[in-house]
C-alpha positions as CSV (number, residue, x, y, z in Angstrom):
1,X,45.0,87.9,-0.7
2,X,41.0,87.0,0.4
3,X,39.8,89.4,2.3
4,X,38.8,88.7,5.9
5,X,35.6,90.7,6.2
6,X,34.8,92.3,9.8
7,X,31.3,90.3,9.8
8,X,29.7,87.3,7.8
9,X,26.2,86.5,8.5
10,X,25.7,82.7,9.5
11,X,24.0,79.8,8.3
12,X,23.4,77.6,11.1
13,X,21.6,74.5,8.8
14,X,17.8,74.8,9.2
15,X,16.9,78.2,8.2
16,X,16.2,76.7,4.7
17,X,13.8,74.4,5.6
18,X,12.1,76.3,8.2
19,X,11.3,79.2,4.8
20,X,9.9,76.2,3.2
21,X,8.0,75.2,5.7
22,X,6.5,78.7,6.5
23,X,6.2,79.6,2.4
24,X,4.2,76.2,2.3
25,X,1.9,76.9,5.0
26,X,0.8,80.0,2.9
27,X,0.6,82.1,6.0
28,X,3.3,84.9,5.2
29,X,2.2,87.8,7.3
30,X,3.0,88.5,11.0
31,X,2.0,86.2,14.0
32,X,1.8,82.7,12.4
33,X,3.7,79.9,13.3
34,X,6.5,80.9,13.0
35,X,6.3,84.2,14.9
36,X,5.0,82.1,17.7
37,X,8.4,79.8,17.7
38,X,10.5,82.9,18.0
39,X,8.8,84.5,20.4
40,X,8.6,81.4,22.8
41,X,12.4,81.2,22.1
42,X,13.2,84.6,22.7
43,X,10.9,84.5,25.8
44,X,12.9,81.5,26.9
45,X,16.2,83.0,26.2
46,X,15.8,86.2,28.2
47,X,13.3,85.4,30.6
48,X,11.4,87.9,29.7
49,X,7.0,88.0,29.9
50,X,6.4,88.9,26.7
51,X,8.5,89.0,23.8
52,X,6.9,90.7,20.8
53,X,8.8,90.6,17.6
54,X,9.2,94.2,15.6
55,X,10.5,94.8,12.4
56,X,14.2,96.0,13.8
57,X,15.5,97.1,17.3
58,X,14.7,101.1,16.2
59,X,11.4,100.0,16.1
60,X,11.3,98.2,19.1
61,X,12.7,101.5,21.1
62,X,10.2,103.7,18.7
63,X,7.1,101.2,20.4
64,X,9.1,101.3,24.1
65,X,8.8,105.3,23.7
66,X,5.3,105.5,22.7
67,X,3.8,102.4,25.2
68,X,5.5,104.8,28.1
69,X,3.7,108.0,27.2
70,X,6.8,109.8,26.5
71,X,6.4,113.0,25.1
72,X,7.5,117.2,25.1
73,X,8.8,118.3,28.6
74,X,10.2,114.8,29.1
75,X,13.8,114.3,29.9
76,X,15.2,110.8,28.2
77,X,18.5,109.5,29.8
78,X,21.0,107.5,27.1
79,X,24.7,106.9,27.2
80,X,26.3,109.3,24.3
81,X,28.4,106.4,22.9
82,X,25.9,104.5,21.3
83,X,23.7,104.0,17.8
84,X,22.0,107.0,16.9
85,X,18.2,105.2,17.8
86,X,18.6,104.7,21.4
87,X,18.0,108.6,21.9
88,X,16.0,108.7,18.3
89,X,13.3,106.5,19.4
90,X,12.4,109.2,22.5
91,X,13.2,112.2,20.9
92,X,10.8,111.7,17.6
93,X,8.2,111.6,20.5
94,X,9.4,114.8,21.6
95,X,11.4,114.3,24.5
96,X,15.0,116.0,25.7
97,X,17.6,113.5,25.4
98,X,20.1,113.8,28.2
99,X,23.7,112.2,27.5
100,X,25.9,110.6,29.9
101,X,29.2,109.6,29.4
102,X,30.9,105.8,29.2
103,X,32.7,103.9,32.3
104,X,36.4,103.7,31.4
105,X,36.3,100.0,31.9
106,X,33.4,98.7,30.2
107,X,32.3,101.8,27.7
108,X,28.5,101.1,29.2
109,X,26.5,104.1,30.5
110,X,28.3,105.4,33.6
111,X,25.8,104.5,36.4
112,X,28.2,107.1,38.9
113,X,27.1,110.1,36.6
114,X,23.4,109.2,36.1
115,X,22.2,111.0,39.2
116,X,23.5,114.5,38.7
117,X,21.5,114.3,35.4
118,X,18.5,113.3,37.0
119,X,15.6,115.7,37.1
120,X,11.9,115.8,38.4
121,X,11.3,115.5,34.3
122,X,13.0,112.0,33.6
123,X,10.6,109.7,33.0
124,X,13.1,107.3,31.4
125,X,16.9,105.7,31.6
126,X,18.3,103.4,29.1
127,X,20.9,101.6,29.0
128,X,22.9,99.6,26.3
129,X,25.2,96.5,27.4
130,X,28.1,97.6,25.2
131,X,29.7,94.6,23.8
132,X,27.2,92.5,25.8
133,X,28.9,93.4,28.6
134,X,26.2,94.1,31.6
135,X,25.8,97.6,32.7
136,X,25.8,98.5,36.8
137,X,22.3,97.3,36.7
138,X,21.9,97.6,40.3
139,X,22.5,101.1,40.8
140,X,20.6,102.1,37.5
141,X,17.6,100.5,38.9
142,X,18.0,102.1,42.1
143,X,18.0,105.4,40.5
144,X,14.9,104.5,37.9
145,X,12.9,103.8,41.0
146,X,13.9,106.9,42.9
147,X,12.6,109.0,40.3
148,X,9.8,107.0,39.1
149,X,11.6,106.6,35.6
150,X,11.4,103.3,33.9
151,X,13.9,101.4,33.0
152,X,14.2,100.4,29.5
153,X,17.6,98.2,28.3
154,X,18.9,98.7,24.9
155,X,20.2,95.2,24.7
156,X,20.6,95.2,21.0
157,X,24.4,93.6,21.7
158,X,23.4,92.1,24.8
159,X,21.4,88.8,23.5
160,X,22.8,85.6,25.6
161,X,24.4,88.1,28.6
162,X,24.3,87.7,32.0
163,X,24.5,89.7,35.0
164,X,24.4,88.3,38.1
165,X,23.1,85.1,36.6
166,X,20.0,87.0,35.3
167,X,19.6,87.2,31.8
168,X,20.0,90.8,29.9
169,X,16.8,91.8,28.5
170,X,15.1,90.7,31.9
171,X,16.3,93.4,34.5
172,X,14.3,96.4,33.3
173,X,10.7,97.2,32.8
174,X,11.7,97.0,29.1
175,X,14.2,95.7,26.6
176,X,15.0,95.8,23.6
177,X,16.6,93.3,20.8
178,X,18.4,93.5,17.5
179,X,18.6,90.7,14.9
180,X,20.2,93.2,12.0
181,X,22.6,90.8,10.3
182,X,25.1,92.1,12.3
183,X,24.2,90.3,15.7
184,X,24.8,87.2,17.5
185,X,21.3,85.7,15.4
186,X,19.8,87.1,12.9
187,X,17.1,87.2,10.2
188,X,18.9,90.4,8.3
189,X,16.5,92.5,9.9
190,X,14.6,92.5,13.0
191,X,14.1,93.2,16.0
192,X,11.8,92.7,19.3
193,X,10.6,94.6,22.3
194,X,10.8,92.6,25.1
195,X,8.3,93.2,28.2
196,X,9.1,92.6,32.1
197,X,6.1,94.5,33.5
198,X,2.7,92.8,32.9
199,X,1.2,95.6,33.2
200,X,2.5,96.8,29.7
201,X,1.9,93.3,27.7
202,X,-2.1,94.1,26.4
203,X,-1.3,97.6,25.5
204,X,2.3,96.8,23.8
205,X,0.0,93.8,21.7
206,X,-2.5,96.5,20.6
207,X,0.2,99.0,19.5
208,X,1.9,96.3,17.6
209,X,-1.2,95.8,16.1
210,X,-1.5,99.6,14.5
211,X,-3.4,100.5,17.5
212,X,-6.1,98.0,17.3
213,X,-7.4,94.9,19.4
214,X,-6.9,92.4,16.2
215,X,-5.0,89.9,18.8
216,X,-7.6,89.8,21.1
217,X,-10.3,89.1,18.1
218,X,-7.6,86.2,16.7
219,X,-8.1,84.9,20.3
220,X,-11.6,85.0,20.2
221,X,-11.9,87.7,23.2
222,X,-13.8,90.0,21.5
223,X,-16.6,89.7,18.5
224,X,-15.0,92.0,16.3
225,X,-11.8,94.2,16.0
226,X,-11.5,97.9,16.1
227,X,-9.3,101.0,16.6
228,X,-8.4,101.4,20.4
229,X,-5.5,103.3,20.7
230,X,-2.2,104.2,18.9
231,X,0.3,102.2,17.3
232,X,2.0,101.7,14.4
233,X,3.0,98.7,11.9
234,X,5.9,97.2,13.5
235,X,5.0,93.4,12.8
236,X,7.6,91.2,10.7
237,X,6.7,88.7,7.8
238,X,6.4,85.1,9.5
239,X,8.7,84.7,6.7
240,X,11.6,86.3,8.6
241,X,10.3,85.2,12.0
242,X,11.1,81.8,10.7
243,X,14.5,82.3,9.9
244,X,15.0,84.1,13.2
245,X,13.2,80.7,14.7
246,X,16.0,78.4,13.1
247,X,18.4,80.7,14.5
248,X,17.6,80.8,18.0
249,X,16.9,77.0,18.1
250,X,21.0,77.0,16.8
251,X,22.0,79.3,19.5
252,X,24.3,76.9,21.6
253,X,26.5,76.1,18.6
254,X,26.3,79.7,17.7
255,X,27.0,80.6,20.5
256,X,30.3,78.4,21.6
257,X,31.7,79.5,18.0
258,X,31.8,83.2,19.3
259,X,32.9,82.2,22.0
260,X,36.0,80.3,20.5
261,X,36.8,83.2,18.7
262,X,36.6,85.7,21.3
263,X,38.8,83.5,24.0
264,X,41.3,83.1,21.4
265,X,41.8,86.9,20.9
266,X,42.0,87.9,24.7
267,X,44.2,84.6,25.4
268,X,46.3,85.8,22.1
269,X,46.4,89.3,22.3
270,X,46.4,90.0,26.0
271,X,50.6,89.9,26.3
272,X,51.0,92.6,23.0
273,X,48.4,94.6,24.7
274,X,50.1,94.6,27.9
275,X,53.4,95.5,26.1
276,X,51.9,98.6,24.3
277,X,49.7,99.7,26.1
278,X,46.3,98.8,24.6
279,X,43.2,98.0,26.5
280,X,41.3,94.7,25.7
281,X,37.6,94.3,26.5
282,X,37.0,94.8,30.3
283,X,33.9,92.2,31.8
284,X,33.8,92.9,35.4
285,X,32.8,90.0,38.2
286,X,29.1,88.9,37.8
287,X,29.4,89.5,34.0
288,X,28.6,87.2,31.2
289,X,29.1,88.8,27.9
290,X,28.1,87.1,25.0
291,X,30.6,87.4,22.3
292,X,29.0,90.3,20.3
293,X,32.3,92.4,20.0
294,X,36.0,92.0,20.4
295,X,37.9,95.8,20.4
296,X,41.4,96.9,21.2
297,X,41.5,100.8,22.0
298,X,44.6,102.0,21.1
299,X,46.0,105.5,22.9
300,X,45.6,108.0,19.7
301,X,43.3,108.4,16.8
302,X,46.5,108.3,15.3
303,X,47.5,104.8,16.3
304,X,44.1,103.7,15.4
305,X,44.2,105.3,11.6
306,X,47.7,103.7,11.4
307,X,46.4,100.1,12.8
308,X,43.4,100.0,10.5
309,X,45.4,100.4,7.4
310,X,48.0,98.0,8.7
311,X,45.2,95.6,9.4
312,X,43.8,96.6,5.6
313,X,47.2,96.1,4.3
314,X,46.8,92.0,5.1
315,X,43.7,91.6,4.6
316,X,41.2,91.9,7.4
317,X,38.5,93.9,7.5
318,X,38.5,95.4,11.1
319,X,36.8,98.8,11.7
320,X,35.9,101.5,14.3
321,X,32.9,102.2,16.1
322,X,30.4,104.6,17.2
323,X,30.4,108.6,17.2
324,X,29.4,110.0,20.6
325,X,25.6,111.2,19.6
326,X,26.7,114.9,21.7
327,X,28.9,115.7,19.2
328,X,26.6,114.8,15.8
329,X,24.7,117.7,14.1
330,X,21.4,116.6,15.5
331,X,22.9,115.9,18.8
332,X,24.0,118.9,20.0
333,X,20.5,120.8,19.7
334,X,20.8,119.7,23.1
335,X,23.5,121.5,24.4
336,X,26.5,118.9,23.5
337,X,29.9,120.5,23.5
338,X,33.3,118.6,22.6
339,X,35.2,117.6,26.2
340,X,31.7,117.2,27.5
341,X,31.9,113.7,27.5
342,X,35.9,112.6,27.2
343,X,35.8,108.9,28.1
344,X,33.7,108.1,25.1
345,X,35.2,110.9,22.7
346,X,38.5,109.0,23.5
347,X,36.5,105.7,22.5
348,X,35.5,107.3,20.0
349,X,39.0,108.1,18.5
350,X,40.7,105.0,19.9
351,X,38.6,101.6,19.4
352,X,39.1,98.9,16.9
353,X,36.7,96.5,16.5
354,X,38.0,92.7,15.2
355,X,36.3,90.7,12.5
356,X,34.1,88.0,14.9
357,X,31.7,85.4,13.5
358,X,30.9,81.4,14.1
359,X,32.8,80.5,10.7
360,X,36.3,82.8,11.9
361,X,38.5,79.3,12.3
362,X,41.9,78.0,11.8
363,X,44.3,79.8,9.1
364,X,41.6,82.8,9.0
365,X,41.5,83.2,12.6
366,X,45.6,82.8,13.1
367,X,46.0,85.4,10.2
368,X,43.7,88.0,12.0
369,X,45.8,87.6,15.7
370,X,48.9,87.5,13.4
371,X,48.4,90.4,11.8
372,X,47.5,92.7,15.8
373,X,50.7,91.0,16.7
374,X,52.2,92.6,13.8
375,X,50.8,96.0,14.2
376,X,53.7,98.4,16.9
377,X,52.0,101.4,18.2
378,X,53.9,104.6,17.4
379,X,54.6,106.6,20.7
């Protein structure tokens, strides 16, 4: 029996050409054409000012951190079930990460909890659309402006989301993006900080740019180029801004594939679930999720060993998801006990995640629902 594998990067058609192109032009290092294509894309996309391309979306949240001064005595704000580089990023500058538990519905930050963690040292919130599924931004940027934090979204799921009609990546005074092979596009690793305030955009370029005005000099702005502040290496190959170029030009099709697939598991699945007891992805009104993720959170870690080697047993590789960053070695240097955070501790124990990408179709597809149908939950 093939194995159905939980992800499979995709070829939309012109990446190919759009390598040859760039390896032709003999212009292989950041900012060239192709760099310029992505970004105008991306820009388009999200609706964001700037979009500046970064080598991943760690290093997009490493340049966030550092372009808002974030360092010691500063208190960070991050939702506990997440990747370990949303609180990373802040605390290599020093910072104290805070965690916050998940919403029962949607696994995103929980926006009703935010408050009592909020101190005259936050300088930041972030957080992450889980599953592409739009966080309470309202209420998160009420807070943020109370307390004069910024507001930066983790939005490496969260590519092609909506709330409230306005793109994710747009609705705080920064964002972030992923294109690790794992997302909707990719170009196997990537990333890009995306920037909403204006006030930001010259002194993100110049941190991009190892903490020089090299962008301004390209532009003929200044005579000569020279060390102005700090920053760091964080520019991709126009090689792999290329790719991600090709990608983002196939987004539509990409797109409505994920889409298929997702609408066929809750259509499918939603009547077993009902029956035992499992919850399905929640997306709450003025939510437009983009197809990153399809789960099923079962009620025991129990049931979810037992599913994932039933789901092993016929071939499909489905698999779990993140552990709650309070209760990792690092993690709890900052005070994180277990039952501190039991929404996303039961997430933690509970959620399967289903194999979902553009080339998932007919028997392949059928043989993944077949096989949840299949599965009965012990008691």
């Amino acid at each position: 029996m093939t194995m159905i594998p939980f992800n499979r990067p995709f070829l939309a058609g012109g990446e190919v050409a759009a390598l040859q192109a760039a390896l032709a032009s003999r212009r292989w290092s950041g900012d060239g054409e192709g760099t310029r294509r992505a970004s105008r894309l991306l820009e388009a996309a999200t609706g964001a000012r700037r979009a500046l391309l970064t080598t991943s979306c760690t290093h997009a949240l490493e340049m966030a951190a550092l372009l808002l001064d974030i360092g010691p005595g500063d208190q960070v704000i991050v939702p506990t079930f997440t990747f370990v580089s949303t609180a990373n990023a802040f605390a290599l500058r020093g910072a104290e990460i805070v965690f916050v538990d998940s919403r029962p519905d949607t696994l995103n930050l929980d926006e009703q909890q935010v408050a009592a963690k909020i101190t005259r040292r936050t300088r930041a919130i972030v957080p992450v659309h889980y599953g592409g599924v739009a966080c309470a931004m309202d209420v998160l940027t009420e807070l943020a402006a109370g307390c004069g934090a910024s507001l930066v979204e983790d939005n490496a799921h969260g590519l092609f989301g909506r709330w409230r009609g306005k793109p994710l990546g747009s609705l705080g005074r920064l964002a972030t993006q992923s294109f690790h092979e794992t997302k909707n596009v990719t170009c196997g690793e990537g990333g890009a900080l995306l920037i909403n305030d204006p006030e930001l955009i010259d002194r993100a370029e110049i941190m991009r740019e190892k903490g020089t005005n090299r962008s301004r000099f390209f532009r003929g702005e200044v005579d000569k180029y020279t060390w102005v502040d700090l920053g760091s290496s964080w520019l991709p190959s126009d090689l792999l801004a290329a790719f991600l170029a090709a990608q983002l030009e196939a987004a539509p099709a990409i797109q409505a594939a994920r889409q298929r697939v997702w609408s066929t598991y809750a259509r499918e699945l939603a009547p077993w679930a009902e029956r035992h007891g499992v919850v399905l992805p929640t997306v709450p009104d003025g939510c437009e999720q983009p197809a990153h993720l399809f789960y099923l959170r079962v009620r025991s870690l129990e049931q979810r060993t037992a599913l994932l080697a039933h789901l092993k047993e016929r071939g499909v590789g489905a698999t779990f998801h993140y552990l709650p960053l309070h209760l990792s070695e690092y993690g709890a240097r900052w005070g994180g006990r277990a039952g501190d955070c039991p929404v996303a501790e039961l997430a933690a124990d509970t959620l399967v995640r289903l194999p979902l990408y553009p080339e998932l179709d007919g028997s392949d597809l059928a043989r993944v629902v077949d096989a949840v149908l299949a599965f009965t939950p012990g008691p």
